[in-house]
LOKOL-768375 format. One record per atom (N, C-alpha, C, CB): y, z, x. Coordinates in steps of 0.1 Angstrom, whole numbers, padded with zeros to 4 digits, always signed. Glycine has a CB too. Layout:
<atoms>
YZX;...
</atoms>
This chain:
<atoms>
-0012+0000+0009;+0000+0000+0000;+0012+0000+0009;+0000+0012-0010;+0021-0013+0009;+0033-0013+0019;+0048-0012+0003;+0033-0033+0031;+0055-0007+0014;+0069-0008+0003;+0072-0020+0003;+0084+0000+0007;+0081-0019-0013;+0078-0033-0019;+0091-0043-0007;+0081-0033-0041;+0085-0056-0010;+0090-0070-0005;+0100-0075-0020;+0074-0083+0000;+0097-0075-0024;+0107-0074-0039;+0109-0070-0047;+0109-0080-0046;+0124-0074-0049;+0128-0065-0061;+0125-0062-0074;+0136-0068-0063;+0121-0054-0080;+0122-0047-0095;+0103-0045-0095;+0131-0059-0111;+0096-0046-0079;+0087-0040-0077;+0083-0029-0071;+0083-0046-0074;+0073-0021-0073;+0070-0010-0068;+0065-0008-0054;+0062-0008-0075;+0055-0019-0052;+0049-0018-0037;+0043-0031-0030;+0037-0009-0036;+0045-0034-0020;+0033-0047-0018;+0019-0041-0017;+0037-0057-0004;+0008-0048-0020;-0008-0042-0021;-0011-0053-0009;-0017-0045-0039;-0019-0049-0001;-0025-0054+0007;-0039-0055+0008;-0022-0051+0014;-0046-0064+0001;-0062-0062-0002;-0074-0070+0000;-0064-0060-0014;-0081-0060+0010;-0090-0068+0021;-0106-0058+0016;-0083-0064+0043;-0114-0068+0018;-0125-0071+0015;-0134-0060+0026;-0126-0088+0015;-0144-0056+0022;-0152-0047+0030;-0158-0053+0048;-0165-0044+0020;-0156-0064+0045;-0159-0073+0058;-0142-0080+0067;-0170-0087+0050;-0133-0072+0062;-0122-0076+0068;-0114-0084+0065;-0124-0078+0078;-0121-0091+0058;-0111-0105+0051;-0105-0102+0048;-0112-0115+0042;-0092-0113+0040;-0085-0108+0030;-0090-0113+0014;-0071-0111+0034;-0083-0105+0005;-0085-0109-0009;-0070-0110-0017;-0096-0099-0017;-0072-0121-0022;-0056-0125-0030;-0057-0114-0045;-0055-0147-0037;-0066-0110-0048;-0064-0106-0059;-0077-0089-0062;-0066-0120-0068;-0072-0085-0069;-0085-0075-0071;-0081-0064-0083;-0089-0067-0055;-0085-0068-0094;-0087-0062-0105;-0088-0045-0111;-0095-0067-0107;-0100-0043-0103;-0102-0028-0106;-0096-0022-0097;-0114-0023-0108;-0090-0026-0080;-0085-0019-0070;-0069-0017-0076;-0087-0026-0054;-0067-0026-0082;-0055-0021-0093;-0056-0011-0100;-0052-0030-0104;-0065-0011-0107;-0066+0001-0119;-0064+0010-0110;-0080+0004-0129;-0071+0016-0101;-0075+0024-0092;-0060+0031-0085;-0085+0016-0082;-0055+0021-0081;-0038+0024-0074;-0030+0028-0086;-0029+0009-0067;-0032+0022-0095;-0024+0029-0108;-0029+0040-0113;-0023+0021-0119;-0043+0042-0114;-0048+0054-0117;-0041+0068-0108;-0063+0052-0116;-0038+0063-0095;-0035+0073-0082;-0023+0077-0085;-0034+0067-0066;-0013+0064-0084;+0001+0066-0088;+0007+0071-0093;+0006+0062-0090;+0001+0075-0110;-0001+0077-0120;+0001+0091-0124;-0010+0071-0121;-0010+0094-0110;-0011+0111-0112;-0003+0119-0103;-0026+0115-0110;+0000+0108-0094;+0009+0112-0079;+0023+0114-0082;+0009+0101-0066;+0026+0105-0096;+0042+0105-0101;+0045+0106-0115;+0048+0092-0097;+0035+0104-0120;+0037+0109-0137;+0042+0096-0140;+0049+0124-0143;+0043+0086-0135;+0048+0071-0141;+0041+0067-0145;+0053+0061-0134;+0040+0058-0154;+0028+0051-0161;+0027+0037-0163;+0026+0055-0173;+0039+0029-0157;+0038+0013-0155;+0044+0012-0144;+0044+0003-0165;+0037+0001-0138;+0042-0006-0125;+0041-0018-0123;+0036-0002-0115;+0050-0026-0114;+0050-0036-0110;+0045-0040-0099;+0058-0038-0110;+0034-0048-0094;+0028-0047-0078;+0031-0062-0070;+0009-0045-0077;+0034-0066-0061;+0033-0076-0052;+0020-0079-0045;+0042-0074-0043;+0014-0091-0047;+0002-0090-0036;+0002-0108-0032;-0015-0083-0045;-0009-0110-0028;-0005-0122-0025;-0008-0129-0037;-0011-0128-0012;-0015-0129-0047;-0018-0134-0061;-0002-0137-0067;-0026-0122-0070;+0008-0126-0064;+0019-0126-0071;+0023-0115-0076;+0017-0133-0080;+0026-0112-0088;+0035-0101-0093;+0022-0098-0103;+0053-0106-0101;+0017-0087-0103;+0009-0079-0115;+0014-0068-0122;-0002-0074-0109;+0016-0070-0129;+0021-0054-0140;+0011-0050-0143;+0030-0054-0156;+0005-0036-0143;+0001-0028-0147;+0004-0015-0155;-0003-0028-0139;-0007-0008-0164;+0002+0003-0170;-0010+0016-0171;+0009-0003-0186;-0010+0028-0175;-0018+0034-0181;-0015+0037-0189;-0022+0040-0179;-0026+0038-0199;-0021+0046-0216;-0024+0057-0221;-0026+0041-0226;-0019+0062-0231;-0017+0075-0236;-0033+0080-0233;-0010+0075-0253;-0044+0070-0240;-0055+0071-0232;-0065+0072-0224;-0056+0070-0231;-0059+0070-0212;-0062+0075-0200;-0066+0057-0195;-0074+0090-0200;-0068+0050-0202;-0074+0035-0199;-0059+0031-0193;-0081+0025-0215;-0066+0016-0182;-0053+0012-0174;-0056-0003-0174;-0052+0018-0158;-0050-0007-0181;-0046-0025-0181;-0039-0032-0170;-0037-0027-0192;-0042-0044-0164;-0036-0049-0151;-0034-0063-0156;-0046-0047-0136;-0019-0068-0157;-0017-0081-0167;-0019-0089-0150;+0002-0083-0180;-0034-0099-0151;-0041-0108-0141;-0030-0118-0135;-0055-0116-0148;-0022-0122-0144;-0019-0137-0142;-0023-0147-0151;-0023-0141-0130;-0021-0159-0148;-0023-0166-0158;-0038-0176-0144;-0006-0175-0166;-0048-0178-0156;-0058-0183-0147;-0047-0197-0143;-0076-0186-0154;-0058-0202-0127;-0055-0222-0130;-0070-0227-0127;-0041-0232-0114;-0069-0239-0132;-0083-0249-0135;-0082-0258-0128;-0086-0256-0149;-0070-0263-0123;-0073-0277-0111;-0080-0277-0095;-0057-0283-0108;-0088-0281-0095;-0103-0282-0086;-0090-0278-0074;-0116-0302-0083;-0077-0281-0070;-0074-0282-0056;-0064-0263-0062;-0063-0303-0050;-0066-0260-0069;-0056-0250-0069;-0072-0237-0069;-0042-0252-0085;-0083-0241-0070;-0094-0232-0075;-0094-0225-0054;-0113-0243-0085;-0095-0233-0043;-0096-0247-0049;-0114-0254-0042;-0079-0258-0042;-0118-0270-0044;-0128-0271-0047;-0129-0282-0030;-0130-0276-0065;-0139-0285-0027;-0136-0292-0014;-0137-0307-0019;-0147-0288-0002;-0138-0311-0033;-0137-0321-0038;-0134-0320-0053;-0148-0328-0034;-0131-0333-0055;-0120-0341-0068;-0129-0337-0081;-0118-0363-0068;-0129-0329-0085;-0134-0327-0104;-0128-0327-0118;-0140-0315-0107;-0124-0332-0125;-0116-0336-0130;-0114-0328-0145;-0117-0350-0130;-0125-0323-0148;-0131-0310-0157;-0135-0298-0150;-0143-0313-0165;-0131-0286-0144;-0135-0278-0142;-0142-0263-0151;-0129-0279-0136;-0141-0267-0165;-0151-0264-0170;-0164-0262-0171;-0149-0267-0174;-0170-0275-0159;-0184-0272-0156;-0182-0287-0146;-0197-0271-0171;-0189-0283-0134;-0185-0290-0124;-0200-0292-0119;-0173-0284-0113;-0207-0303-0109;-0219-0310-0109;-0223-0300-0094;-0218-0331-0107;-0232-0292-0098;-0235-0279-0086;-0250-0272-0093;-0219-0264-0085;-0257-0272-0085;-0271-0266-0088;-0276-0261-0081;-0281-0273-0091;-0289-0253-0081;-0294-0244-0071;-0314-0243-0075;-0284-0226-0072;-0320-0254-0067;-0336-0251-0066;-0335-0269-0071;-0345-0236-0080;-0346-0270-0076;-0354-0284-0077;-0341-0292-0081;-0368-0284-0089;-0338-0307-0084;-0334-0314-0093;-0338-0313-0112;-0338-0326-0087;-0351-0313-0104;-0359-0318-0124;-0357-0303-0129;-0383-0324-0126;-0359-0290-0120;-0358-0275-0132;-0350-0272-0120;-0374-0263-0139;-0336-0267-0121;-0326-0260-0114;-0327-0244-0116;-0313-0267-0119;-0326-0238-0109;-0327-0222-0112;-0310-0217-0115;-0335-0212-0095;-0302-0223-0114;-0289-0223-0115;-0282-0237-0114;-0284-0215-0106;-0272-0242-0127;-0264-0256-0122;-0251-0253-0134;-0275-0275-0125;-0243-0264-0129;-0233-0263-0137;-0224-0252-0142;-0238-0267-0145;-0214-0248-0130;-0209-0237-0133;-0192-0241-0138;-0210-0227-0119;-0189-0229-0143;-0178-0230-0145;-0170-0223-0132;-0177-0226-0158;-0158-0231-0130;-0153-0229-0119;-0136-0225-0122;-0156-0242-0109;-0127-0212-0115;-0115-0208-0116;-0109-0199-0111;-0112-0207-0126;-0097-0198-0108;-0091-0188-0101;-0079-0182-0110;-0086-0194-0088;-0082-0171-0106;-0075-0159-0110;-0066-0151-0095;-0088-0148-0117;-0059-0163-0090;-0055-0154-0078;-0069-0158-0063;-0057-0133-0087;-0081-0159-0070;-0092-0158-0061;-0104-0172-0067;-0098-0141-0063;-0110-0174-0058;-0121-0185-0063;-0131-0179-0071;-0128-0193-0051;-0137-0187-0083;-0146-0178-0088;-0156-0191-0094;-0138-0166-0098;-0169-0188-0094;-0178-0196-0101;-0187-0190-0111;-0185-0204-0091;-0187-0193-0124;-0196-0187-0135;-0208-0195-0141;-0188-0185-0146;-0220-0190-0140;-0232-0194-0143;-0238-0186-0152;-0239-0195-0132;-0240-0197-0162;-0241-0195-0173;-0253-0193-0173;-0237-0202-0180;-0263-0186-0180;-0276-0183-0176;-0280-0176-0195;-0276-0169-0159;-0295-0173-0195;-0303-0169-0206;-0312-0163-0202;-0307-0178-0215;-0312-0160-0191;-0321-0151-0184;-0317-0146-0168;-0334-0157-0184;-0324-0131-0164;-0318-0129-0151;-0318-0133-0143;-0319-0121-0146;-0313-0136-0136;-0318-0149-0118;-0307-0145-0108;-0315-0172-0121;-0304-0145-0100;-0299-0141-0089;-0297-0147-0073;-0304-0132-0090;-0289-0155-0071;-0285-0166-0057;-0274-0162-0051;-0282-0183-0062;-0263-0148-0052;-0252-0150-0051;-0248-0154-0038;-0246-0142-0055;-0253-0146-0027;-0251-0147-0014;-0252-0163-0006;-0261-0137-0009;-0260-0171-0014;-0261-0182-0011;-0246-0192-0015;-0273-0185-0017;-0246-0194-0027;-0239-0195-0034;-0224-0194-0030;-0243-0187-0042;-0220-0182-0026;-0206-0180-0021;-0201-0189-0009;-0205-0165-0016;-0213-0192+0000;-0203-0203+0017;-0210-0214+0012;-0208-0199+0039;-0212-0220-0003;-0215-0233-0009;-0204-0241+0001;-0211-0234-0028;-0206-0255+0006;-0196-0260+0012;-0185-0266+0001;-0200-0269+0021;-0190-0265-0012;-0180-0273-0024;-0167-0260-0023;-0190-0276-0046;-0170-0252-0018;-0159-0238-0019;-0156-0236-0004;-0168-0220-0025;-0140-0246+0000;-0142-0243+0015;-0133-0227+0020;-0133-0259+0024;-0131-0218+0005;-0122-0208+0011;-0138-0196+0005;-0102-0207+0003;-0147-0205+0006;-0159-0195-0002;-0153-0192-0013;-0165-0181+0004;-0166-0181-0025;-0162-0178-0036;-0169-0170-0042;-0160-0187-0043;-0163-0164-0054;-0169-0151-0062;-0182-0158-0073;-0154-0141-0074;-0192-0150-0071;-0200-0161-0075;-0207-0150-0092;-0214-0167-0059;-0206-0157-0102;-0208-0142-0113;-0219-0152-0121;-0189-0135-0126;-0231-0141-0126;-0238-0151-0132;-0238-0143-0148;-0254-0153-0123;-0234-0152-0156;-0231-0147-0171;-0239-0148-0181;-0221-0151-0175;-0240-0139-0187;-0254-0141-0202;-0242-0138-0214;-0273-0123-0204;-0244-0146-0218;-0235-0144-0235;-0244-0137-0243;-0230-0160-0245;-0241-0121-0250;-0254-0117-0255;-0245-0118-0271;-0264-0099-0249;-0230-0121-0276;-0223-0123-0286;-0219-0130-0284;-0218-0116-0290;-0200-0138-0295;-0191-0140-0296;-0182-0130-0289;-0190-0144-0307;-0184-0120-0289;-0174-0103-0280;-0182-0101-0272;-0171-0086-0288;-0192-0106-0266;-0198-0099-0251;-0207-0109-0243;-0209-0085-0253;-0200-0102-0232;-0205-0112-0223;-0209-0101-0214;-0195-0124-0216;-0227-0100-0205;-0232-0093-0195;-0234-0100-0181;-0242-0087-0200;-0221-0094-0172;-0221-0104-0155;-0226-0096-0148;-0206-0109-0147;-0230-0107-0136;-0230-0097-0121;-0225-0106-0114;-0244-0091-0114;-0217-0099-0105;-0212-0108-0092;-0210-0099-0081;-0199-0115-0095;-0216-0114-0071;-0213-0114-0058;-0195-0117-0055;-0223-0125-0052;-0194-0105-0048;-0179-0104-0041;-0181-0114-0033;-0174-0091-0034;-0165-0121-0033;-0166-0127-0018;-0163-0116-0004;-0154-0141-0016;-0168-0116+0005;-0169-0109+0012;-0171-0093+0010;-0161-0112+0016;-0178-0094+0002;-0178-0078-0001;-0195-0077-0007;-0164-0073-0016;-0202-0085-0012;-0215-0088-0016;-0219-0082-0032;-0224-0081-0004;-0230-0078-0037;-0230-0072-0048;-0221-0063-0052;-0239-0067-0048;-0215-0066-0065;-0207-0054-0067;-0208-0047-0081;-0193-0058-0064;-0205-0035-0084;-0210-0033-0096;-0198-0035-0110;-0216-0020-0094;-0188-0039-0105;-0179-0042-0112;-0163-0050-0105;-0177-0029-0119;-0162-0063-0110;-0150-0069-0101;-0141-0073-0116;-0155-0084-0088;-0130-0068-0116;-0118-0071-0123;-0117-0086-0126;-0107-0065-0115;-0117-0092-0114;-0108-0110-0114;-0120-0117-0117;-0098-0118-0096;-0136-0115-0115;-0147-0123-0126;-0143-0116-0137;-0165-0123-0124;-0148-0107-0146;-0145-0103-0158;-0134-0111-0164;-0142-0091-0156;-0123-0113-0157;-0110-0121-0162;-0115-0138-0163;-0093-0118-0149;-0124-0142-0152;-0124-0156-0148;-0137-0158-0157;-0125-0159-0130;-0148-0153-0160;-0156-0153-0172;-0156-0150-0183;-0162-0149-0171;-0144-0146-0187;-0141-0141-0199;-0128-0153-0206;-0134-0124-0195;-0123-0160-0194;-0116-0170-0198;-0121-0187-0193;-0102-0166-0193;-0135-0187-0186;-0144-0201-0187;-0152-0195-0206;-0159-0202-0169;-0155-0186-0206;-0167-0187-0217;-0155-0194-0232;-0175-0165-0222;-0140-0188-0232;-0135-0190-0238;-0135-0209-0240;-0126-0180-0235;-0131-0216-0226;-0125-0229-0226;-0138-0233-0229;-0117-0235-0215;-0153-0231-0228;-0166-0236-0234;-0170-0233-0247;-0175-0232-0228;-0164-0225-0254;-0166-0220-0266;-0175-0216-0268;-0165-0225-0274;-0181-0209-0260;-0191-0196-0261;-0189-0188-0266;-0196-0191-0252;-0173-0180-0265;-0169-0169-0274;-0156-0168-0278;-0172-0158-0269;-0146-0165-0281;-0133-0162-0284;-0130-0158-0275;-0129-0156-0294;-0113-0154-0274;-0106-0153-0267;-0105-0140-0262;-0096-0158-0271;-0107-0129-0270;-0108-0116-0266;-0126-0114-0266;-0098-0106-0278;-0130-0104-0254;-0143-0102-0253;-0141-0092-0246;-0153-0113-0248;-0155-0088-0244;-0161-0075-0235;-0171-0073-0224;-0167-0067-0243;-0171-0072-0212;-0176-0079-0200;-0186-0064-0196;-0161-0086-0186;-0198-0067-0196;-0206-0054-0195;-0212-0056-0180;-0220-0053-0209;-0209-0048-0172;-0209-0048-0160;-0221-0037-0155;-0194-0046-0155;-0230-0042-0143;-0244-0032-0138;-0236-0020-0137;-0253-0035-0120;-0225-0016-0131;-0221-0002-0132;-0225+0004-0145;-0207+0000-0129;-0226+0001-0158;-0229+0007-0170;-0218+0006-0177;-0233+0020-0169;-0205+0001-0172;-0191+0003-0177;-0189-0011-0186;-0180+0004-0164;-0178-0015-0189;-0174-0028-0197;-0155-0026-0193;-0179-0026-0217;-0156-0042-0196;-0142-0044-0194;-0138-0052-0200;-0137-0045-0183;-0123-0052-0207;-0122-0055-0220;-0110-0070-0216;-0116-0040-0231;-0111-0079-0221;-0104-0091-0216;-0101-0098-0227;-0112-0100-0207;
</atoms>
């Protein structure tokens, strides 16, 4: 946490990945700083700088903490993709045979961060592979998604640089807004994450 670089912000966030990298964005390490701040200053909204951009965050009477993501983008060079796709809604990417793929056709977007969603009807699991795909030349978050409603969606994802995780903020946001542009579910949903938790998008 550095003092802020602009005005009518709180702090710049600086947020790096368990393996040193860096990360443009990060969802629940928000909550988490706001949860701190929160209790450190009795304030209850904030404005953050990171390299994503400007994030407002808030907590509520609740005790629950909302982190407004940004607005996703879909164009292959802004995700971005190491080649031209013109729908990124579901882009030409598979994993095992041609004739029975154990994974294909993901939805691909950024939230600040690269992210790929695999749509799935059963459990399967490639992430580590998946992430230094060469179609991803900045690598990528790789989340594999079961639609079990229209309001829920159950993920897991591989961090980039960070590996299994039991809950990441910016998939939740980035699967919660591919299921939407596929019409798998409406616009508001609920992202049930291995930690046991959910997050509401």
């Amino acid at each position: 946490i550095h003092d802020a670089r602009t005005p009518g912000t709180a702090f710049f966030i600086d947020i790096l990945n368990s393996d040193g990298t860096g990360a443009q964005a990060c969802g629940n390490g928000m909550r988490c700083v706001v949860q701190a701040l929160a209790a450190e200053t009795g304030q209850k909204t904030f404005a953050f700088e990171t390299v994503a951009g400007i994030l407002n965050a808030e907590e509520h009477a609740d005790g629950l903490i909302s982190v407004d993501m940004g607005k996703p983008r879909f164009g292959w060079q802004d995700i971005p993709l190491a080649e031209e796709f013109r729908d990124t809604r579901m882009i030409e990417l598979q994993v095992g045979p041609i004739d029975a793929p154990v994974l294909h056709s993901p939805s691909v977007v950024s939230m600040g961060n690269p992210h790929a969603i695999f749509w799935v009807d059963r459990d399967v699991w490639t992430g580590p592979l998946l992430e230094n795909h060469p179609i991803f030349p900045e690598r990528a978050n790789i989340t594999i998604a079961r639609v079990t409603s229209t309001e829920t969606i159950v993920i897991r994802t591989w961090e980039r640089g960070a590996g299994l995780t039991k809950a990441c903020g910016t998939a939740a946001c980035a699967a919660a807004v591919a299921a939407a542009r596929t019409r798998r579910t409406g616009r508001s949903v609920s992202l049930v994450t291995p930690g046991g938790g959910s997050l509401h998008v």
